[in-house]
C-alpha positions as CSV (number, residue, x, y, z in Angstrom):
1,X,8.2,-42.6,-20.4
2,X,6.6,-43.9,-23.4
3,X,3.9,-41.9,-25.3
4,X,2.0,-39.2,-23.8
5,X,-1.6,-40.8,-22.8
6,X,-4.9,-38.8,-23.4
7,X,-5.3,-38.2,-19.7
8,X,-1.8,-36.2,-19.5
9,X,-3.0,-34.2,-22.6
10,X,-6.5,-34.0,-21.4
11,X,-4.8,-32.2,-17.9
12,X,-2.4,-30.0,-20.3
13,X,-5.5,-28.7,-21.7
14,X,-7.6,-28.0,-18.6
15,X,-4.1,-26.3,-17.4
16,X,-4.1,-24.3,-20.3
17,X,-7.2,-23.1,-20.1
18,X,-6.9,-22.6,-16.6
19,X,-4.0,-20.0,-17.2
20,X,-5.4,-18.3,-20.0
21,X,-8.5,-17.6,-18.5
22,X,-6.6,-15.8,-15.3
23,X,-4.5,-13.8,-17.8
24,X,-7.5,-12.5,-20.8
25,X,-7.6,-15.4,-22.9
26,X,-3.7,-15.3,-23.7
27,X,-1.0,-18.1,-21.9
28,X,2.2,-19.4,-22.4
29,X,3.8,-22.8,-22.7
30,X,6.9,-22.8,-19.8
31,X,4.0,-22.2,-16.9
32,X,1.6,-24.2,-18.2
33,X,4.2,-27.0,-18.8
34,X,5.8,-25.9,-15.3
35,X,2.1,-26.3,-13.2
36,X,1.9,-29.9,-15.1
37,X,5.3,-30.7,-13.8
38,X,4.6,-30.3,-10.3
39,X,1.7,-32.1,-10.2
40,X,2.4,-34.6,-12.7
41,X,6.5,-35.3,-11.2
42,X,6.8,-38.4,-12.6
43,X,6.6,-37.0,-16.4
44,X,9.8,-35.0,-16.0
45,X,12.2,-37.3,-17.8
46,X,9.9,-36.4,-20.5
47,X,9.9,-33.0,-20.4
48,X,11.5,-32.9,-24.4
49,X,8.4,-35.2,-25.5
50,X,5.3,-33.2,-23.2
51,X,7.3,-29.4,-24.5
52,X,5.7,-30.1,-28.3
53,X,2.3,-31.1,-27.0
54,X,2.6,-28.2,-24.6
55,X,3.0,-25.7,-27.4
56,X,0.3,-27.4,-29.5
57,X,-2.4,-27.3,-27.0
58,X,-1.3,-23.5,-26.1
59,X,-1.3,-22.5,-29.5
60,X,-5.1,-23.8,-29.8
61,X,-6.4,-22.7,-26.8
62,X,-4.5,-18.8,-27.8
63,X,-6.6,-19.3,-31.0
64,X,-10.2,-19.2,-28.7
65,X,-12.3,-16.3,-27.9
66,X,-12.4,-14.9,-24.5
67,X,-15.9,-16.2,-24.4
68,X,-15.1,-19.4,-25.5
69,X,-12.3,-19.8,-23.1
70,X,-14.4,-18.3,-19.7
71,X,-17.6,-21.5,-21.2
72,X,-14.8,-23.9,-21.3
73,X,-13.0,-22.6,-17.9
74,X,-16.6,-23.3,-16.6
75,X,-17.2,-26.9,-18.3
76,X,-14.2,-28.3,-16.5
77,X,-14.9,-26.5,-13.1
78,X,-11.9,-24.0,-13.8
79,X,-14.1,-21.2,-12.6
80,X,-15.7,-22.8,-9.4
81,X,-12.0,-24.3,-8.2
82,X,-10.8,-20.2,-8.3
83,X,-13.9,-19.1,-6.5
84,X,-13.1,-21.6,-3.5
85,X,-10.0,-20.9,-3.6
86,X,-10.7,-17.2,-3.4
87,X,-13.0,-18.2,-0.7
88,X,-10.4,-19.8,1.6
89,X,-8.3,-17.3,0.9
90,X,-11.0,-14.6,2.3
91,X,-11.5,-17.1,5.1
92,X,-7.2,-17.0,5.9
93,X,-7.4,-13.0,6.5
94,X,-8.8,-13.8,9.8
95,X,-6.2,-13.1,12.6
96,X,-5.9,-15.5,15.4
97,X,-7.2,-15.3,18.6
98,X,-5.9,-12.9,20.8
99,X,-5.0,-14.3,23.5
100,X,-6.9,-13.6,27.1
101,X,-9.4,-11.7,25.4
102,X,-12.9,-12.0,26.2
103,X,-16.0,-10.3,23.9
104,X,-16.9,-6.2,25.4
105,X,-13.6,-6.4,28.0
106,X,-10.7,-5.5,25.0
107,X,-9.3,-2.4,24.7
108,X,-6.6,-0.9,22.7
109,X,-4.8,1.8,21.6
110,X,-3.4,3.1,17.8
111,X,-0.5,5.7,18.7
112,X,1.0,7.2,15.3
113,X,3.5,10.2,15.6
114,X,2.2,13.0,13.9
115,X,5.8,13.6,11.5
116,X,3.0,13.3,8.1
117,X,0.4,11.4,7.3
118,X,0.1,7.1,7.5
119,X,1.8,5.4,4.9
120,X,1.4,1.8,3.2
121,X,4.1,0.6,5.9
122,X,3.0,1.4,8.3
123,X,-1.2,1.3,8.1
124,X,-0.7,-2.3,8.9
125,X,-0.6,-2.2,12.9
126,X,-3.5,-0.1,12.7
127,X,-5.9,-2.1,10.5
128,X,-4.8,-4.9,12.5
129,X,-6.0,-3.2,16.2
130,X,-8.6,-2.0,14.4
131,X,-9.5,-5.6,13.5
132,X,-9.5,-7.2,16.9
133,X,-11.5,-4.8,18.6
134,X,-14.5,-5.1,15.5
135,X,-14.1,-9.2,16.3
136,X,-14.1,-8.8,20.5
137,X,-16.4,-5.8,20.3
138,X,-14.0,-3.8,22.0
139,X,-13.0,-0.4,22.0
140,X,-9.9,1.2,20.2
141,X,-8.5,4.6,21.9
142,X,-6.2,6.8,18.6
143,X,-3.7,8.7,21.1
144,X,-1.3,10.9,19.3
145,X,2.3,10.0,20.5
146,X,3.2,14.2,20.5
147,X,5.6,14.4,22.7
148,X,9.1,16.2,22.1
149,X,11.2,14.3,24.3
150,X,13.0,11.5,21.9
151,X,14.1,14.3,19.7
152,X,15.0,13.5,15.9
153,X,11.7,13.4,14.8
154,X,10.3,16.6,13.8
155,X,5.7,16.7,14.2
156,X,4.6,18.3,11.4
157,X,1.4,20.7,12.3
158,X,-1.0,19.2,9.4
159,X,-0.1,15.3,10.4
160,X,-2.9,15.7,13.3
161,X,-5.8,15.8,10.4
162,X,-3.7,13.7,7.6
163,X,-3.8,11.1,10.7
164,X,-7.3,11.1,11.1
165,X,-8.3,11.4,7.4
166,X,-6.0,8.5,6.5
167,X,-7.9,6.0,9.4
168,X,-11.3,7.4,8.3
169,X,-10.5,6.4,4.9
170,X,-9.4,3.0,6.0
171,X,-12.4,2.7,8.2
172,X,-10.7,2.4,11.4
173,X,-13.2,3.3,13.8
174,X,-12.1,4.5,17.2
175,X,-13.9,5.9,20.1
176,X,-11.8,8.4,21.8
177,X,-8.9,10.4,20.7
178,X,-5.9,11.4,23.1
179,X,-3.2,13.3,22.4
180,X,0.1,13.4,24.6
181,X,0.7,16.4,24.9
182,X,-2.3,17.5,27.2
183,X,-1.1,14.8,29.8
184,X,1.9,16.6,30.9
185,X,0.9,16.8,34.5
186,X,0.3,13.5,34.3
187,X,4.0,12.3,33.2
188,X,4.9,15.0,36.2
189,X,2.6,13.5,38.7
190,X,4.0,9.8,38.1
191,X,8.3,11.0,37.4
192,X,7.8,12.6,41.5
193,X,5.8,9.8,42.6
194,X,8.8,7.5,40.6
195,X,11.7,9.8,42.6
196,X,10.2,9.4,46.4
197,X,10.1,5.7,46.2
198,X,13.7,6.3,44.7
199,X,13.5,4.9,41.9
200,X,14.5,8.0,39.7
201,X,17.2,10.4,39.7
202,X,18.3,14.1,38.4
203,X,21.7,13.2,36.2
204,X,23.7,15.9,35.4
205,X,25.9,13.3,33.5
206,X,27.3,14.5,29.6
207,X,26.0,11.4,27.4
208,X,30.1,10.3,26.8
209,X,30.5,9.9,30.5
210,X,27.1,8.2,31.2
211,X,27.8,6.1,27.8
212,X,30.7,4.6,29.6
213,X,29.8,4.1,32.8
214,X,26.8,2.2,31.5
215,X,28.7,0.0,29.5
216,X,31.0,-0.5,32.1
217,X,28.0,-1.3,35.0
218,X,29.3,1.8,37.4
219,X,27.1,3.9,38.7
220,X,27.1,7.5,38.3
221,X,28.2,9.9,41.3
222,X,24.2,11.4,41.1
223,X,22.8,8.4,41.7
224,X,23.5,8.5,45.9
225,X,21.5,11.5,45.7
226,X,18.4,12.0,48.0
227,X,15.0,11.8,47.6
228,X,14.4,15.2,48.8
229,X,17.5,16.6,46.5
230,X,16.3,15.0,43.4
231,X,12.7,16.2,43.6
232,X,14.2,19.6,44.3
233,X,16.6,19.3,41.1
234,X,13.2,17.9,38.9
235,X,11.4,21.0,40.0
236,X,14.2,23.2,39.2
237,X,14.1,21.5,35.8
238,X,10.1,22.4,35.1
239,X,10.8,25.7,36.1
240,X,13.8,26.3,33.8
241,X,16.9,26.6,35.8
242,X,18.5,23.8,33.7
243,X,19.1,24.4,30.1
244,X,18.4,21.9,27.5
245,X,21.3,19.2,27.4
246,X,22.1,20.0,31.7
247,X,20.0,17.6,33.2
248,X,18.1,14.6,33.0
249,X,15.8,12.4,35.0
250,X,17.1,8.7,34.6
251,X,15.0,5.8,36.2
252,X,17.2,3.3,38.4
253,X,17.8,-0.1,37.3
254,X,20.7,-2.8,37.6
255,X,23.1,-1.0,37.3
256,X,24.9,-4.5,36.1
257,X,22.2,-5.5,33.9
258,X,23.5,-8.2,31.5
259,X,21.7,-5.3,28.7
260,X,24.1,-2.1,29.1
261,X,21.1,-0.2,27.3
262,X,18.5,-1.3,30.1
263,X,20.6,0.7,32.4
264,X,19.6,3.5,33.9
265,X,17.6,4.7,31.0
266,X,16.4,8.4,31.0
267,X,12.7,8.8,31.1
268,X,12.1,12.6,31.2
269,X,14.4,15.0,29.2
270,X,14.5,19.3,28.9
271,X,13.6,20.2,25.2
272,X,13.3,23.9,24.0
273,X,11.5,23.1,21.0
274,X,8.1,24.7,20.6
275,X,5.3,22.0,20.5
276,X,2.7,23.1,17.7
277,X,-0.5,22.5,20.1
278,X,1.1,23.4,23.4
279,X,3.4,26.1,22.3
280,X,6.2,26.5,25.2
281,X,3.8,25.9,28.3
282,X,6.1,22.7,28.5
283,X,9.9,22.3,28.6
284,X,10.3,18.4,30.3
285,X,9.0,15.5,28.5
286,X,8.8,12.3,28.8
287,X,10.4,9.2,26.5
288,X,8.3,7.0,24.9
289,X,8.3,4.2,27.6
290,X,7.4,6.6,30.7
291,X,5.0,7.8,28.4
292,X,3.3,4.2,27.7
293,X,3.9,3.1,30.8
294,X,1.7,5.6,32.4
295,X,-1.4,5.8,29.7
296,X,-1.1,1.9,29.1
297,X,-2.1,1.6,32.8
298,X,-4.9,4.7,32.9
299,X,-6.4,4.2,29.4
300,X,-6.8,0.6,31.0
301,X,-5.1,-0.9,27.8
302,X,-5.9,-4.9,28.1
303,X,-3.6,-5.6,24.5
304,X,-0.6,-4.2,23.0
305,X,0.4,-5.0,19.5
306,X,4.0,-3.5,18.8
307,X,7.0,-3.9,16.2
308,X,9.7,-6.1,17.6
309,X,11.9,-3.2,17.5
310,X,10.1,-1.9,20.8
311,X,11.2,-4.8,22.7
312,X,13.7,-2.6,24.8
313,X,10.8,-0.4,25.7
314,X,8.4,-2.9,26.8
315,X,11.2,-4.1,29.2
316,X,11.1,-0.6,30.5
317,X,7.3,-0.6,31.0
318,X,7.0,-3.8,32.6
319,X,9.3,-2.8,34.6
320,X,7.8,0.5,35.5
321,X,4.3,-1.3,36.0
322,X,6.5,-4.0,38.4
323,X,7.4,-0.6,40.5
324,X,3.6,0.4,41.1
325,X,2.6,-2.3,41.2
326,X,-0.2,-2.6,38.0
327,X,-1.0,-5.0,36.0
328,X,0.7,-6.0,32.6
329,X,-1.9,-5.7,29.4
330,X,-0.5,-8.9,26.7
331,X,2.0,-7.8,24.5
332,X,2.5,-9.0,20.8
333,X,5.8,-8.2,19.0
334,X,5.1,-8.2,15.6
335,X,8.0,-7.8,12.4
336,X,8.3,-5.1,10.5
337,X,6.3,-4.9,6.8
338,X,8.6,-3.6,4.0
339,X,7.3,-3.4,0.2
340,X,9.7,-4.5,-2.1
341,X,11.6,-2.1,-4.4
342,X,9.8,1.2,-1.9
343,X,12.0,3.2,0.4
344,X,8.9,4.6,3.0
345,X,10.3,7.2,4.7
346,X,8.1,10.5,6.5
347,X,10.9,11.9,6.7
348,X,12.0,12.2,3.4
349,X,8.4,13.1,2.2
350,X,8.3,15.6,5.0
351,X,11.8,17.1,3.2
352,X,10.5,16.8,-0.3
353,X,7.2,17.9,0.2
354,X,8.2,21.5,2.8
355,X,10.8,21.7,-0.3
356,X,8.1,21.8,-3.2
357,X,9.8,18.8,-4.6
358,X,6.7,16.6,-4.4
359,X,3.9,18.3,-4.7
360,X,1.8,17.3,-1.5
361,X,1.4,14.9,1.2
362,X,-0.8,12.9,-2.1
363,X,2.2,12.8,-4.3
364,X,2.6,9.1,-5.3
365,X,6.2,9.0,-3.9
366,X,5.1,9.3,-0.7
367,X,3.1,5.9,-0.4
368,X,0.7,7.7,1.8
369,X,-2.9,6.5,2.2
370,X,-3.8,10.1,1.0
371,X,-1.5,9.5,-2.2
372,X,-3.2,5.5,-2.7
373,X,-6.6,7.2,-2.6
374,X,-5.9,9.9,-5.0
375,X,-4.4,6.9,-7.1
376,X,-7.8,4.7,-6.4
377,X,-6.2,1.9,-4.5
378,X,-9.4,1.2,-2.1
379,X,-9.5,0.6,1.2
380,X,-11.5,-2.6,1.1
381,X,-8.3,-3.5,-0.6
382,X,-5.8,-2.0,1.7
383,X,-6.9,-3.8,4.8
384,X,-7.2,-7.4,2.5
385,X,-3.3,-6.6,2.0
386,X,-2.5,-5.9,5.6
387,X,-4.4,-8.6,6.6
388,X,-3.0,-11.4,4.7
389,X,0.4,-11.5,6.7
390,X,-1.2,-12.0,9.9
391,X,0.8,-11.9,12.9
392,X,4.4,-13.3,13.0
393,X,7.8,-12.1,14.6
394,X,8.9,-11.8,11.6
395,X,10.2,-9.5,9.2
396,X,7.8,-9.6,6.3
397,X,9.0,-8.7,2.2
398,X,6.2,-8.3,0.5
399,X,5.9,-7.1,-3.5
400,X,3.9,-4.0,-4.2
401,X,2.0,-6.2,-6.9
402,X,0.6,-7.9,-3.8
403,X,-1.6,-4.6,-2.7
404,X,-2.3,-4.3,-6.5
405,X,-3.9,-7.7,-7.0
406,X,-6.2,-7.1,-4.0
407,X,-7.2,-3.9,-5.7
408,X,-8.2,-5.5,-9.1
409,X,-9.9,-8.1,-7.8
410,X,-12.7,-5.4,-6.3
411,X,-12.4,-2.7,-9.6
412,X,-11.8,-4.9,-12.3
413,X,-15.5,-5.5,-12.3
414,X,-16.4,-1.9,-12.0
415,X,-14.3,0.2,-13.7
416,X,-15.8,0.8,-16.8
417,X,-13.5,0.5,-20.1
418,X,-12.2,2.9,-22.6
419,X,-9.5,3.7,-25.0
420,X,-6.2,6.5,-24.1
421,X,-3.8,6.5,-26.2
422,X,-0.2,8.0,-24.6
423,X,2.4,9.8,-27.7
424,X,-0.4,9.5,-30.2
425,X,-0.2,9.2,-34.1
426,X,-2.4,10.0,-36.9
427,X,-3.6,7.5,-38.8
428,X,-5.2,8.7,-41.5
429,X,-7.1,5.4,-43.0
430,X,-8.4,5.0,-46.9
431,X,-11.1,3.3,-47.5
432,X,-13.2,3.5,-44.2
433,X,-16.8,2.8,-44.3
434,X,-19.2,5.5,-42.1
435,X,-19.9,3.4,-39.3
436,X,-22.0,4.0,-35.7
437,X,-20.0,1.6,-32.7
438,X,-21.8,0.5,-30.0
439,X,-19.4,-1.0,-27.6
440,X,-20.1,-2.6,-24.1
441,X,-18.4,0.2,-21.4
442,X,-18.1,-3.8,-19.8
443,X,-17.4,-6.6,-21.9
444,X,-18.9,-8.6,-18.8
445,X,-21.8,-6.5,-17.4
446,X,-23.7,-5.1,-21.2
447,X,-26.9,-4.3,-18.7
448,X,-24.5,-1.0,-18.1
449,X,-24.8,0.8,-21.7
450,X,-22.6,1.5,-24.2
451,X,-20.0,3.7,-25.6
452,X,-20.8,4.9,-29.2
453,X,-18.3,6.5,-32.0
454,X,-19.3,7.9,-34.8
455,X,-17.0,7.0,-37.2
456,X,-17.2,9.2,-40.9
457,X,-15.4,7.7,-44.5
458,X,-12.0,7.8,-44.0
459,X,-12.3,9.4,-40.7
460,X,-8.7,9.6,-39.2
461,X,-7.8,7.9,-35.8
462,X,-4.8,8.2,-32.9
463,X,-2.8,5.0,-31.8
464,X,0.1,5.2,-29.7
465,X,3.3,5.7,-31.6
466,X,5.2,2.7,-29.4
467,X,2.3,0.5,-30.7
468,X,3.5,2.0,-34.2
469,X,7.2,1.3,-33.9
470,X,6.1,-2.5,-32.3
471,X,4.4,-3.4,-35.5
472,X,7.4,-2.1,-38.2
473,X,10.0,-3.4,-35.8
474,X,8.4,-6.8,-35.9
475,X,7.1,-6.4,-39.6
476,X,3.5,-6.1,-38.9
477,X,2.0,-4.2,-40.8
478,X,-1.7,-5.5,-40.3
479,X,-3.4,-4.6,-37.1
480,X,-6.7,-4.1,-35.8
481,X,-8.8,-1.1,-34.1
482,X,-10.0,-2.8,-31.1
483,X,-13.5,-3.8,-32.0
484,X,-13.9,-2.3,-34.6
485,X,-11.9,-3.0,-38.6
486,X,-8.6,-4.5,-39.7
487,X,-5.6,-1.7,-40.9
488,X,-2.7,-2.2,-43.0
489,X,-0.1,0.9,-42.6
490,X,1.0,1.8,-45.7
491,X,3.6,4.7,-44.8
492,X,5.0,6.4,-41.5
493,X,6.0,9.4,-41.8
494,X,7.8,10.0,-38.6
495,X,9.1,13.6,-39.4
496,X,5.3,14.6,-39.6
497,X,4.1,11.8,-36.6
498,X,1.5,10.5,-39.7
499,X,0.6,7.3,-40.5
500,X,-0.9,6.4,-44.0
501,X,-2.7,3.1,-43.7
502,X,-5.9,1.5,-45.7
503,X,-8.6,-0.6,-44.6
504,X,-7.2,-4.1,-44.8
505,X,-9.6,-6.4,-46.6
506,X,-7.5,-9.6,-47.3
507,X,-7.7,-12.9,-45.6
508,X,-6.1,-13.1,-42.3
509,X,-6.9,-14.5,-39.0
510,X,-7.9,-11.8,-36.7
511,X,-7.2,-14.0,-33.8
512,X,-3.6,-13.5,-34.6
513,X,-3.3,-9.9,-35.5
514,X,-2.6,-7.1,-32.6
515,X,-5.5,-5.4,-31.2
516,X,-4.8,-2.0,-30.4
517,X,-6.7,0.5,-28.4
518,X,-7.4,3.9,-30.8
519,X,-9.7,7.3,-30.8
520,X,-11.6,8.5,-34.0
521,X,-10.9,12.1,-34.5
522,X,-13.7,13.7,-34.0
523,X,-14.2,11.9,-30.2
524,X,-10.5,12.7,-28.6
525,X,-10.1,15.1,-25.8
526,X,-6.6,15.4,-23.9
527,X,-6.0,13.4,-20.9
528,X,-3.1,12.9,-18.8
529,X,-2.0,10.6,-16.4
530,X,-0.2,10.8,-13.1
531,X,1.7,7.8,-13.0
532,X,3.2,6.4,-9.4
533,X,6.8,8.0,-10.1
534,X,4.8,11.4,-10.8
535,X,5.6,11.4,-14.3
536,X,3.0,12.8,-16.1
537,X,2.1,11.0,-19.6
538,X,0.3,12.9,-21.7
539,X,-2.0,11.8,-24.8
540,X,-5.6,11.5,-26.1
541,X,-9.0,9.4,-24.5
542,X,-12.0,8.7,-26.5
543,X,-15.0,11.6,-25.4
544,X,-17.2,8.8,-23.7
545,X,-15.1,9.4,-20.7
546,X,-16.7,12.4,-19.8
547,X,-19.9,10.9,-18.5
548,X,-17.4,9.1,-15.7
549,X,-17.9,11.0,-12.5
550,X,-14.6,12.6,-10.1
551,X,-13.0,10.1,-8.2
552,X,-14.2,6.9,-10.7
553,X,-12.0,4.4,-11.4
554,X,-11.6,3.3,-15.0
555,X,-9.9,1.1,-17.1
556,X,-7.6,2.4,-20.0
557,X,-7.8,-0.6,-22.4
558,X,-4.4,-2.3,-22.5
559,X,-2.7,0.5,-20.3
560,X,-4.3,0.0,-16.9
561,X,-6.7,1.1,-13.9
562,X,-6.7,5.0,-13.4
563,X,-8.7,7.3,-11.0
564,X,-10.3,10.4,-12.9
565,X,-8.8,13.5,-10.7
566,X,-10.0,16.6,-12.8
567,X,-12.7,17.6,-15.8
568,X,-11.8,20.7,-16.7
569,X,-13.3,22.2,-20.2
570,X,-13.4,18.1,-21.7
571,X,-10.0,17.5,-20.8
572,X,-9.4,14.9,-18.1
573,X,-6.6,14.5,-15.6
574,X,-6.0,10.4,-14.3
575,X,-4.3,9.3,-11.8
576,X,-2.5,5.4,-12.6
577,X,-3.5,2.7,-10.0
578,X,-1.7,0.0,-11.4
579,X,-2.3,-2.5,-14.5
């Protein structure tokens, strides 16, 4: 390839910069050299000549200030190429038309189960219905999908308000609420109007025989019934002379259907349980599809966005619709959304949290909106992340980090910064100078104030005992107090957790040095930190903190975003967001 021209090493450097100005001033060589490589393809025969240049112009740019990296970024239209590129991005959470919809005439419905509250998973379908009717000025109806019949599932009494807080947080808007369970007579009114156009049948059936004889296309011996007998056997099963497990009301399809589980399905089953709103007033209820296929049609539900794994039951409904004779609202199947490297499971929180093992429905393990609130993971960022997938059949893998990056992007200019340090070690430092800091609370936005230590001669300070162990294993002894002086550590007395260190007044390039976060002695009050796992880290934060009000989100300088949960006699408890 020859020699490496001045407009290759002029693009290095503009990539360079590009990458250290997304990451706080600091990049590396392998993506820098990577991003050339793809847009440059032709220089990768000459990957072994571009690697030392690479390094060289990395190593400068590392050696810049922030400041003189974000002027540079700027200069070369760094900056501006991001902020369209953010733009677009804005511009692609749009969803796609929905088709047949006009403006005022769309209506749909959000139908969580109440087993615990909404979860990361699954807040998806709802931000997106929630979506569509804001764009067609719609209306969307929340109708709590209580009903008892599908048994496994277990409602869970305080899901009803979890539910609704978690869509108010989310600022899903809807206009009416209907819950399932008051619509018994409903279900009752339609299964009888279902049997006299014989269309449905009592089945006394065990499931093994009625398993077989599905598979094998043969009809059951109750299916000849009557009209007249079956409606007699369905109101012998409302008034309880059929146990639990005796009877069932199946609706009649092809028998020989080329899908043995579209046969015959049941629609309306006997359940014992007590309902937590309705008590034991009902003892038949309906399957999901009945269900749906009934309040679809009288909630006058124009669009239905499901998870492909329903596609079974909207065979049932249109079919059920074909029968009456109503219209079909549009339905979207949409894939499933799984976070990488999360199990989400309610019924696993619901275990660990009736068990005391987490400690509430806003325990981070759970991944429920209530738990990402108390973590501050905002909603504005929520809905960005549900939004980006847009619709597809398919099955979506998406990284927690994605949800995260959303988040920054609207904190990381408000959260104000200060110093925590987690395990913390004394320093106690000869040769300090009484000093007064001011220090921006945002290195970006100084029109907010300032934090101030007072720092005394040889005052004494706390920095984390991994950043203590970093430096000796990588014999560093030099460091410096984040905006403030340069220490040299003379001693560490690990039995004691003491550090004996001196003002460091040699020549050294502080641009090369380790800046570590600290807190002066007289300004530390104990903080701890709820981190997603529920571990609880436990250390020190500078006393500035305290003027942050409940439910801010701050930044702990090289540790991360946290929500401030508790001030309780000027010591704080934090909840981690994410880095």
């Amino acid at each position: 390839m020859g020699e490496i021209n001045e407009e290759a090493k002029n693009a290095i450097f503009k990539l360079a910069i590009k990458n250290a100005y997304q990451h706080e001033g600091k990049c590396l060589p392998k993506p820098v050299l990577g991003m050339f490589l793809k847009k440059n393809p032709e220089y990768k025969k000459a990957v072994k000549d571009i690697l030392p240049i690479v390094e060289e112009i990395v190593e400068k740019v590392n050696r810049m200030e922030k400041s003189e990296v974000e002027k540079k970024a700027y200069e070369l239209g760094i900056i501006q190429e991001l902020e369209s590129e953010e733009k677009n991005k804005e511009e692609s959470y749009e969803l796609s038309p929905l088709p047949n919809a006009k403006e005022g005439s769309v209506i749909m419905r959000i139908a969580p189960f109440p087993s615990g509250p909404i979860h990361i998973g699954n807040a998806r379908p709802f931000i997106v219905n929630d979506e569509y009717v804001k764009k067609y000025k719609g209306k969307l109806i929340l109708v709590m999908d209580d009903t008892i019949g599908g048994g496994g599932k277990e409602i869970v009494p305080e899901a009803y308000d979890l539910i609704k807080e978690g869509l108010d947080y989310l600022g899903i808007k809807y206009s009416d609420v209907v819950f399932k369970s008051d619509r018994l007579e409903i279900y009752y009114k339609y299964a009888k109007e279902l049997i006299k156009k014989g269309y449905a049948y009592v089945c006394f059936c065990s499931q093994e025989t009625m398993g077989r004889l599905r598979k094998e296309g043969k009809e059951c011996k109750h299916r000849a019934h009557s009209v007249e007998e079956n409606l007699e056997y369905f109101e012998k099963m409302l008034n309880g002379e059929f146990k639990q497990g005796e009877a069932v009301l199946r609706i009649k399809t092809d028998i020989k259907h080329k899908n043995p589980a579209f046969r015959d399905r049941v629609i309306m089953r006997i359940s014992e349980k007590e309902h937590p709103r309705v008590g034991k007033k009902y003892r038949v209820w309906p399957l999901l599809e009945f269900s749906w296929a009934v309040d679809d049609h009288l909630l006058g539900i124009t669009h239905i966005i499901r998870g492909k794994d329903l596609m079974m039951e909207t065979m049932m409904e249109k079919y059920i619709w074909d029968i009456f004779g109503w219209e079909s609202p549009v339905i979207i199947h949409t894939g499933l959304l799984r976070i990488e490297g999360i199990k989400l499971s309610k019924s696993k929180a619901q275990k660990e949290v009736k068990e005391g093992k987490y400690f509430g429905w806003d325990d981070p393990r759970t991944w429920s909106i209530q738990s990402l609130r108390k973590r501050g993971i905002l909603p504005e960022a929520i809905r960005k992340f549900a939004l980006s997938f847009g619709l597809t059949k398919h099955d979506i893998t998406a990284p927690i980090e994605a949800l995260y990056k959303e988040n920054r992007r609207i904190i990381d200019p408000l959260a104000n910064r200060y110093f925590f340090v987690h395990d913390p070690v004394k320093v106690e430092i000869k040769g300090l100078k009484k000093a007064k800091l001011r220090i921006p609370l945002h290195p970006e936005h100084k029109e907010r104030g300032f934090r101030e230590f007072v720092i005394n001669e040889n005052s004494s300070v706390f920095i984390s005992k991994n950043d203590v162990e970093d430096l000796l294993n990588n014999n560093q002894k030099v460091f410096r107090l984040k905006d403030f002086q340069n220490i040299e550590i003379l001693e560490f007395d690990k039995e004691n957790n003491k550090v004996k260190a001196c003002v460091f007044e040699g020549d050294i390039d502080i641009k090369r040095i380790p800046k570590i976060q600290w807190v002066p002695e007289n300004q530390k009050i104990k903080c701890s930190v709820v981190m997603p796992d529920a571990k609880i880290l436990e250390g020190i934060a500078e006393s500035n903190v305290l003027n942050e009000s409940i439910n801010s989100v701050v930044q702990f300088e090289r540790f991360g975003f946290c929500r401030i949960d508790e001030k309780i006699n000027k010591e704080i408890k934090t909840y981690y967001a994410h880095g």
